[in-house]
N, C-alpha and C positions, 0 to 999 in steps of 0.2 A: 504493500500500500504506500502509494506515493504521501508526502508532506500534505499534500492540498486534501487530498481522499482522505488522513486522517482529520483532518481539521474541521472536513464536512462530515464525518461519520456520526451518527444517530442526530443529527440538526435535526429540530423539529422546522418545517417547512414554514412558519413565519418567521424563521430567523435569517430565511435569508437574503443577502445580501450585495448591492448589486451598483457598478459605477453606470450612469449613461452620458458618456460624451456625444456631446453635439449643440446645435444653434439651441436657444430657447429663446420664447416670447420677452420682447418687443424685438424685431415686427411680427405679428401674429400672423405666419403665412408660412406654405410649404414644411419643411420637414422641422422648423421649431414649435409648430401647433402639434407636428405628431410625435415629438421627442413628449412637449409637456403633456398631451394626454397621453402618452406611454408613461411616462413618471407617475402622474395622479392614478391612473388604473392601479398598477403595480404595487403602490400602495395604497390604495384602498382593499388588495388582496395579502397584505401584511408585509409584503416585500418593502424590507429597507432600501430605497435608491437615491444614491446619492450624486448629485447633476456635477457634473464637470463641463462648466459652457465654455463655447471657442469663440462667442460673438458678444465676448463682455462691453456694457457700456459702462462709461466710466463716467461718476458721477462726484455733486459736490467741486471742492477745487479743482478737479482732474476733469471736467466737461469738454474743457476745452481742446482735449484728447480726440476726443468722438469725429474733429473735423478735418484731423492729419492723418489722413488714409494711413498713407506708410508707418506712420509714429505707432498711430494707429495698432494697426496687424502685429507690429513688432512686442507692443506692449499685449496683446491678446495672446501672442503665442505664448511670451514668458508667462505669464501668468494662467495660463494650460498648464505653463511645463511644474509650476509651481500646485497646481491642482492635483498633478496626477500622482501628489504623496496619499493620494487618496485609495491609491488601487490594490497598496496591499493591506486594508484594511478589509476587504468585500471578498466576497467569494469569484464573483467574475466580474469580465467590462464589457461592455456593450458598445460600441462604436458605430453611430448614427455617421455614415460615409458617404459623400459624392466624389466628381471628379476633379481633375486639375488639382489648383493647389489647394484646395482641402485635404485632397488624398496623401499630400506628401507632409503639410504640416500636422495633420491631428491623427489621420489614420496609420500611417506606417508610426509614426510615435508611440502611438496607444502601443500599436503591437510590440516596439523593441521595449519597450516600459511595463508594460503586462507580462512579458516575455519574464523579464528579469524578479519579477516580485514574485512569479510563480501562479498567475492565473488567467485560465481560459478567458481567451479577448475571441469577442463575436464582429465579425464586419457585418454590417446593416447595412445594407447597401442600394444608395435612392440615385437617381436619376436617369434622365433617357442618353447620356451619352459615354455610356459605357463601353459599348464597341468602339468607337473614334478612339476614345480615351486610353484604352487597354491594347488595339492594335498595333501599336507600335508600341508596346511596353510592355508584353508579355515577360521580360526576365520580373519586373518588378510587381506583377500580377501573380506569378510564380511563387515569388520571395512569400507574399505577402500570406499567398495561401498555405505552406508551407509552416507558417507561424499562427495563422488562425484555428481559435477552433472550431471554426465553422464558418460558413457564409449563407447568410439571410438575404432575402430580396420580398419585394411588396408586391411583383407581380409574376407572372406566367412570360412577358416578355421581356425582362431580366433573367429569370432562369433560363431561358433560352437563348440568349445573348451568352452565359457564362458557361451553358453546355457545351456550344459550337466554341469556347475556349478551354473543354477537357474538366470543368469543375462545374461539381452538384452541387445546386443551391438550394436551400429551406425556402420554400414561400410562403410568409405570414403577412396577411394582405396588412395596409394600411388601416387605420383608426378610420371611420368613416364617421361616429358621431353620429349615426342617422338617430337614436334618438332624441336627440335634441332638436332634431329637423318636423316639421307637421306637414303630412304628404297633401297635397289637395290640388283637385285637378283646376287647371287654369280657362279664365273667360276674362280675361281683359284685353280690352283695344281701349286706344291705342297699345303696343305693344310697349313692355317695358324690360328692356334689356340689362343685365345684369355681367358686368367683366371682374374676377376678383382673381387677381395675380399681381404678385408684384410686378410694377413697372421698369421691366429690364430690356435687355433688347430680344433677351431668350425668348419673353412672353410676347413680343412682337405688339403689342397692344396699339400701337399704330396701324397695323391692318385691319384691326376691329372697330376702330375711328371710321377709316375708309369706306367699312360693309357697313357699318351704320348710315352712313353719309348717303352713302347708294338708297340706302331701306328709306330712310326718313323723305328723298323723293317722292314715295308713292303715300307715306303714311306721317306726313307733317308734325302727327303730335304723338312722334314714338318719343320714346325718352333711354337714355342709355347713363348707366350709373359706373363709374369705376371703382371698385371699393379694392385698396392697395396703393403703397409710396414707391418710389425710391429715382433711380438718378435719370430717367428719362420724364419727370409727369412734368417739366418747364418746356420740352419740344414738343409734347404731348396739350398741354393746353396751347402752346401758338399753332399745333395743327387745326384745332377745333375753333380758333378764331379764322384762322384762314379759310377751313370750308365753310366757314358763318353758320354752325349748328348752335341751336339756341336750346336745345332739351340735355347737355352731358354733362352731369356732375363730378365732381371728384372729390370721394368720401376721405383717400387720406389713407392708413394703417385703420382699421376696422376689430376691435379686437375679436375674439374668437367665439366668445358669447352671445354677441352682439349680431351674430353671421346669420343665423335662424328668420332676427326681424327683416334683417336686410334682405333675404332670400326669399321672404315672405312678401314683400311688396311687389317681385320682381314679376316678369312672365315668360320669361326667357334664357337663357345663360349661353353668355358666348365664348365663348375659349380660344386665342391664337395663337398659340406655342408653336416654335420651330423647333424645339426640343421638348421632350417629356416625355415621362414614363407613366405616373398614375395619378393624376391631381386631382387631390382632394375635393375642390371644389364640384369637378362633374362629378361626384360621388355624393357631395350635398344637394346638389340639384337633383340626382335620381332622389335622395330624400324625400326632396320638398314639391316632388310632380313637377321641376320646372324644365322643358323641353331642352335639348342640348344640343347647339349649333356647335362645330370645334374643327379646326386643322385636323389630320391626319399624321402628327407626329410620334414618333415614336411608339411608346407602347400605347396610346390613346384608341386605337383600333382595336386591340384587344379588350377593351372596355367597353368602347360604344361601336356597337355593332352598326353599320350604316344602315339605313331605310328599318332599322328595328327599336333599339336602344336612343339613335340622336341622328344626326345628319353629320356627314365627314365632306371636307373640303382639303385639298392642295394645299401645303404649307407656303404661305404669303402669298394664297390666292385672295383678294378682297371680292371680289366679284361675284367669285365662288360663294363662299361664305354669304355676301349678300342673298345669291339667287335662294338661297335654305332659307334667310333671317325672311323673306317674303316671303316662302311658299308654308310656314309657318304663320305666318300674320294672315297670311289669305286664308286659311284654313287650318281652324283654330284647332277643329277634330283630330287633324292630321299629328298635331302634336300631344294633346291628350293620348292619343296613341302610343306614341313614342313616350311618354313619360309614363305610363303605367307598364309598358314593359320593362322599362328601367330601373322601375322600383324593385323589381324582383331581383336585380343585379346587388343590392345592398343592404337585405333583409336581414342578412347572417353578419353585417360585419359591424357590431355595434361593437361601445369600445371595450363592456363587460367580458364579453369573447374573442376579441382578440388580443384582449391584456391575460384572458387567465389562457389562451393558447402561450403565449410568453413566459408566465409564471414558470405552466409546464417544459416546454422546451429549458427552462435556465437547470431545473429539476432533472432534466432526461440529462443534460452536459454533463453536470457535476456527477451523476451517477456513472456515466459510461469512461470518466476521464482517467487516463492512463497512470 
């Protein structure tokens, strides 16, 4: 029996314990909304988890921190590197992972620092550009798995991305949250358009200006909400003067709780990712009956099934996209349609059940580890 195996032998099952590095809320968006409802499940199911964030803000005297990207990053790593005397106090680490340089500053870290204290490090592993990412870095995709004790993914087209690179991945879908969401089928005209992603250039939210712009032609008093911040919404509002649309608001960071009402006014959800794997948001929209226009990026097809689930479009097709956001608005049935089959896509993934699938799997490591 290894050190680790004694130390876990006869643990009663809420002692244990567990590091999750990754983003956490503020901004409440993408994988920090499902870091902290993977925290809060976790422990509401007794698991002690203790967050090691990589996206600290730094507050009081040190504000001024927050505006010096570089200063920035540099002060967020050290202070990871100072968090991670955290890891051998838990049983295992959790490693909420994307690509580029997150993978080299917080992921391959976790693992030589996990590595060293003596505990199973899990790669969680989010995004849609993991083939780009990993095909020309196979030695270091190698390294990585070699040292992990496992690899997690949220969808069917992740694992299949890291099959066709020789390694079997766990699928434990994403937190969906659906009940927080109230399903109800939609009857609103004009049409009310809902966009919630951060605004980066990955989310393209500019092509979704575009398809609005086209739609509101035919339907004057659509309205389009962008609920989400970040370093594109100032060429973003001079686009939305420039095509002189008078109904687009921009809600800003939206927090997490808050996403229900927002979702609840809406009668639409439109999505424009040029990359993506599983975004939560179409996931809250199957919740809430709201019909799903979206790119075609990445794993986004294996979620919404086209002419079934949502309507798919051409990545940085505007057009595209429009021709959906109208044949939805002309025919409201049409999407009633499509959102009631959708609903069935996220019945099972409330966050009760896919926190205690987590519980389990941390339970199944620590049993089987060498």
């Amino acid at each position: 029996m290894t050190e680790l195996q004694a130390s876990n032998a006869g643990k009663h099952p809420l002692e244990l314990k567990a590091v999750l590095v990754g983003e956490f809320p503020p901004p409440a968006a993408g994988m920090a909304v499902q870091a902290e409802s993977l925290m809060q499940g976790l422990q509401s199911l007794g698991v002690a988890v203790v967050p090691v964030r990589v996206n600290r803000h730094f507050q009081d005297s040190w504000t001024f921190v927050n505006r010096l990207r570089g200063v920035r990053g540099l002060l967020r790593f050290l202070a990871f590197l100072v968090d991670t005397r955290q890891f051998r106090k838990v049983d295992l680490v959790h490693v909420f992972s994307a690509s580029g340089l997150n993978y080299y500053l917080y992921s391959v870290p976790s693992l030589l620092i996990a590595r060293l204290a003596g505990k199973p490090c899990i790669i969680h592993y989010h995004g849609g550009a993991a083939e780009e990412f990993f095909k020309g870095r196979r030695k270091l995709l190698d390294w990585s798995m070699q040292r992990a004790a496992t690899l997690v993914v949220p969808s069917a087209y992740l694992g299949d991305i890291f099959k066709r690179f020789g390694f079997s991945a766990r699928i434990i879908p994403n937190i969906a949250g659906v009940e927080r969401f109230h399903y109800r089928e939609r009857e609103q005209a004009p049409p009310h358009i809902i966009m919630a992603r951060n605004l980066t250039a990955t989310y393209n939210i500019e092509c979704g200006v575009r398809a609005f712009a086209e739609m509101a032609g035919e339907f004057p008093g659509a309205t389009l909400t962008i609920a989400g911040d970040g370093p594109r919404r100032h060429e973003l509002e001079r686009l939305v003067e420039d095509l002189d649309l008078q109904r687009v608001s921009f809600l800003g960071n939206v927090p997490n709780e808050q996403m229900p009402r927002i979702f609840e006014q809406a009668s639409l959800l439109l999505n424009t990712s040029n990359v993506d794997n599983m975004p939560g948001s179409i996931l809250e929209a199957f919740a809430s009956g709201l019909p799903v226009v979206s790119t075609a990026a990445g794993g986004i097809p294996y979620l919404v099934k086209q002419g079934e689930t949502g309507l798919l479009a051409p990545v940085n097709d505007h057009r595209a996209l429009a021709k959906h956001l109208l044949a939805i608005a002309r025919d409201q049935e049409k999407g009633r349609q499509l959102a009631r089959a959708a609903l069935a896509c996220v019945t099972n993934m409330t966050a009760s059940r896919i926190c205690l699938d987590w519980k389990n799997y941390y339970e199944e490591i620590l049993e089987t580890i060498d």
